[in-house]
Backbone as XML, in Angstrom:
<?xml version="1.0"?>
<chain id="A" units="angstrom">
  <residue number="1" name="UNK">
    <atom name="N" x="30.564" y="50.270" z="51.989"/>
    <atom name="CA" x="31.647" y="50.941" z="51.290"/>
    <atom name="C" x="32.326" y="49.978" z="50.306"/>
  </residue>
  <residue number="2" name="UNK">
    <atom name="N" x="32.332" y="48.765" z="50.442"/>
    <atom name="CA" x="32.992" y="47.677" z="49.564"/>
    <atom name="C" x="31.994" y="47.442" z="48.661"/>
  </residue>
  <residue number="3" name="UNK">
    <atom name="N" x="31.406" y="47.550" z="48.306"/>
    <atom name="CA" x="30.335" y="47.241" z="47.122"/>
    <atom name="C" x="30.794" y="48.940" z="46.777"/>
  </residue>
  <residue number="4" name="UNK">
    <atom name="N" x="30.887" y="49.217" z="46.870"/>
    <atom name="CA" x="30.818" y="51.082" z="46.130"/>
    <atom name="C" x="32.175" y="51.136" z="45.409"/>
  </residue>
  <residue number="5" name="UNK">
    <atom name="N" x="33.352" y="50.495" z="46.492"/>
    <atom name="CA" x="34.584" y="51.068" z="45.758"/>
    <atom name="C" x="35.127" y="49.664" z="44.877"/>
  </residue>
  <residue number="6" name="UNK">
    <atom name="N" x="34.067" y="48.316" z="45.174"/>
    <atom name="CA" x="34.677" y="47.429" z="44.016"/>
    <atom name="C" x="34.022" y="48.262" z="42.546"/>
  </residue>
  <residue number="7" name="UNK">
    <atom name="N" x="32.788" y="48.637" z="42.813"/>
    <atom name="CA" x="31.840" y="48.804" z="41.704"/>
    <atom name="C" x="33.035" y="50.175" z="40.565"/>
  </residue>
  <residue number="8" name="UNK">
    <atom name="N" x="33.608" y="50.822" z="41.452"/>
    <atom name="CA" x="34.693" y="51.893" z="41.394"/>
    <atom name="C" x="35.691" y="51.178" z="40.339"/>
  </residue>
  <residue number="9" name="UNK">
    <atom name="N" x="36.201" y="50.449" z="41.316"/>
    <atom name="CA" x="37.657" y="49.825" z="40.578"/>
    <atom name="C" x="36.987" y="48.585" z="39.298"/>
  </residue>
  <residue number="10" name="UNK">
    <atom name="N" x="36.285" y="48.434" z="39.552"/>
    <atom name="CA" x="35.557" y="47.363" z="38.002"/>
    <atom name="C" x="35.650" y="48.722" z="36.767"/>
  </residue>
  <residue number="11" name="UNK">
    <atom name="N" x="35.171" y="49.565" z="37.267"/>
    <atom name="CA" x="34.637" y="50.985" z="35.743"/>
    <atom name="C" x="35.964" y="51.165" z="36.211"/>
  </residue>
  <residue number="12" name="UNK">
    <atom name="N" x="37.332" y="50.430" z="36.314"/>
    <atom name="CA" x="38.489" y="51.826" z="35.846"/>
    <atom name="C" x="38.449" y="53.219" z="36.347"/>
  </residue>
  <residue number="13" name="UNK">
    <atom name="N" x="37.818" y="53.241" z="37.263"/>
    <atom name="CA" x="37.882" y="54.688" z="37.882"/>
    <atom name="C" x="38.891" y="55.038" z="39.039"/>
  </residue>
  <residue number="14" name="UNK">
    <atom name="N" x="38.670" y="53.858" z="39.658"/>
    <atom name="CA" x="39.921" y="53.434" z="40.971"/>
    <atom name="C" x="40.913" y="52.830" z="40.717"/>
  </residue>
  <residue number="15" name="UNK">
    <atom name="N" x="42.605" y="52.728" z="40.950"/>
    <atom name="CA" x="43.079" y="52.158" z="40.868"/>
    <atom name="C" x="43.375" y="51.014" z="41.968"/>
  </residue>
  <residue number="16" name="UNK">
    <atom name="N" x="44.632" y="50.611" z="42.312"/>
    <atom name="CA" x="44.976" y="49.530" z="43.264"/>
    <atom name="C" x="45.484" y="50.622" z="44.412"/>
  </residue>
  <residue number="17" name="UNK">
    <atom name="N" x="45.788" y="51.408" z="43.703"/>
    <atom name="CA" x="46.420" y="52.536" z="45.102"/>
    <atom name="C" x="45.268" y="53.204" z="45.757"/>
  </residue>
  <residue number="18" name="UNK">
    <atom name="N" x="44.501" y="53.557" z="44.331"/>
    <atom name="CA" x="43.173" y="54.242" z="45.570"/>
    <atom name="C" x="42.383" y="52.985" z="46.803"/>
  </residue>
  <residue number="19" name="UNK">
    <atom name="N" x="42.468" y="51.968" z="45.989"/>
    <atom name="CA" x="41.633" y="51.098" z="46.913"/>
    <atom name="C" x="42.713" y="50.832" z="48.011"/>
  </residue>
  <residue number="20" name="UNK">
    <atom name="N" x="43.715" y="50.652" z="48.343"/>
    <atom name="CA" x="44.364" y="50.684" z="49.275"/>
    <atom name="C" x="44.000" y="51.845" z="50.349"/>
  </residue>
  <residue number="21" name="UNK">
    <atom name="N" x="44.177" y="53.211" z="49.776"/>
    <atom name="CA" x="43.759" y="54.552" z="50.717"/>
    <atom name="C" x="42.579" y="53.937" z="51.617"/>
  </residue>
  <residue number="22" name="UNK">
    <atom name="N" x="41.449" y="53.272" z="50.942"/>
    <atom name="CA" x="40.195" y="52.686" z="51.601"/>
    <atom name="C" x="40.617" y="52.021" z="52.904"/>
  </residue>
  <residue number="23" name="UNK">
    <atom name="N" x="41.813" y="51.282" z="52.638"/>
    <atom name="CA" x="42.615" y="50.431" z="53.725"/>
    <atom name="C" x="42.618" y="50.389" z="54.818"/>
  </residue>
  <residue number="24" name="UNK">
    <atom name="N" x="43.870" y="52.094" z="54.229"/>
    <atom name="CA" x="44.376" y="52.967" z="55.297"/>
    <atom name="C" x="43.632" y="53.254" z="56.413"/>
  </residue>
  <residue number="25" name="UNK">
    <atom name="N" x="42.634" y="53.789" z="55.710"/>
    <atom name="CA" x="41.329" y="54.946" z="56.530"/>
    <atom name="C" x="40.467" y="53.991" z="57.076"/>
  </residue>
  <residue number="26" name="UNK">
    <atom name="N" x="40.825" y="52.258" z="57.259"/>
    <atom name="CA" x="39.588" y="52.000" z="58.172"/>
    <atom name="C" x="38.777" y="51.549" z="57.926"/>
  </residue>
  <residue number="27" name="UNK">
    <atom name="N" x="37.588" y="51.936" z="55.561"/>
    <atom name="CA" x="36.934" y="51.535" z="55.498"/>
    <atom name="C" x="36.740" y="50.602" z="54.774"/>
  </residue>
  <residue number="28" name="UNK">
    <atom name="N" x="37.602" y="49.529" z="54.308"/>
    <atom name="CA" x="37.696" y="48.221" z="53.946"/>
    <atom name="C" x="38.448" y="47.849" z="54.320"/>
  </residue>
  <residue number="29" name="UNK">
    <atom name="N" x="38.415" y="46.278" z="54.506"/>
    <atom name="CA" x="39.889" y="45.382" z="55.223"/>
    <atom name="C" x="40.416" y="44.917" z="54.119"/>
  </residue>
  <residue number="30" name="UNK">
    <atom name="N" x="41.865" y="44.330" z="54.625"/>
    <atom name="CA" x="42.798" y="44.122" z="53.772"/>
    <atom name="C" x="42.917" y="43.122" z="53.062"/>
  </residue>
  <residue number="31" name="UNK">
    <atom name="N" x="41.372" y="42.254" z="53.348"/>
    <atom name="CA" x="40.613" y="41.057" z="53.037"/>
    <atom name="C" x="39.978" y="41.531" z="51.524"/>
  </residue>
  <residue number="32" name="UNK">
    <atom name="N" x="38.825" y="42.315" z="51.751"/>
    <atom name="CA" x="38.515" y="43.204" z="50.752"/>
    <atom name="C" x="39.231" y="43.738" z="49.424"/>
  </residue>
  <residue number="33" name="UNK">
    <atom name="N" x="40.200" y="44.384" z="50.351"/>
    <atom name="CA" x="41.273" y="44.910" z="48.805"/>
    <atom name="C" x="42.152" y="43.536" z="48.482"/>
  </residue>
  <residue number="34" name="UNK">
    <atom name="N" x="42.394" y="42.475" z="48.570"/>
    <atom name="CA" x="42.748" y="41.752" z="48.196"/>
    <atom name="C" x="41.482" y="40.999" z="46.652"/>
  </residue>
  <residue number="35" name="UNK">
    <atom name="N" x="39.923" y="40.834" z="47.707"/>
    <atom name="CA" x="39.286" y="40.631" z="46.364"/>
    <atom name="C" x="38.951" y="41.633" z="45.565"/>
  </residue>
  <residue number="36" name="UNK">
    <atom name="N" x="39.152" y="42.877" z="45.405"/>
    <atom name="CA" x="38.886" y="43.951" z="45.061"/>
    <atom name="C" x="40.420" y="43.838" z="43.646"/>
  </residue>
  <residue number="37" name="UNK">
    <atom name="N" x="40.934" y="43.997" z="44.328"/>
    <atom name="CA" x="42.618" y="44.332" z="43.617"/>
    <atom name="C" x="42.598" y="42.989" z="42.885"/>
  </residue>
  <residue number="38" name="UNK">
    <atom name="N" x="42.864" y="41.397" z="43.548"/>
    <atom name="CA" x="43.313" y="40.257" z="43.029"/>
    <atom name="C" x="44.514" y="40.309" z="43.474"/>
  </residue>
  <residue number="39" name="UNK">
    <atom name="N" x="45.079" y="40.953" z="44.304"/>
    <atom name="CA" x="46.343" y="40.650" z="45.140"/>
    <atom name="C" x="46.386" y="41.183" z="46.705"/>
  </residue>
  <residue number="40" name="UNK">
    <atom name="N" x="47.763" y="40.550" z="46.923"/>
    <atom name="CA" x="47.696" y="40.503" z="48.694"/>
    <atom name="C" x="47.724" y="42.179" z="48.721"/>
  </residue>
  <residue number="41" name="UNK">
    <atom name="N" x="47.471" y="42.712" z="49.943"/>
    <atom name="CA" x="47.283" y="43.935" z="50.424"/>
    <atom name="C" x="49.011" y="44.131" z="51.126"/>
  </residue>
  <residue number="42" name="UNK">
    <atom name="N" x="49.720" y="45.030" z="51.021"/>
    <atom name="CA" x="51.052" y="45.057" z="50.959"/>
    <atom name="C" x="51.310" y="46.038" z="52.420"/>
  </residue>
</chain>
């Protein structure tokens, strides 16, 4: 799922909030959306 929703948020399709939802739900850690985003997971 982390290769899918970085590939997401690189094309501007995802924002920082959607990748967070990913979070929420379990299917990335907060490790992830940190390299995903470039910031801490809040």
């Amino acid at each position: 799922m982390y290769k899918i929703v970085k590939m997401y948020y690189d094309k501007g399709i995802y924002t920082k909030e959607n990748v967070a939802v990913f979070v929420k739900a379990g299917k990335i850690t907060a490790g992830q959306y940190e390299e995903i985003a470039g910031e801490v997971y809040k």
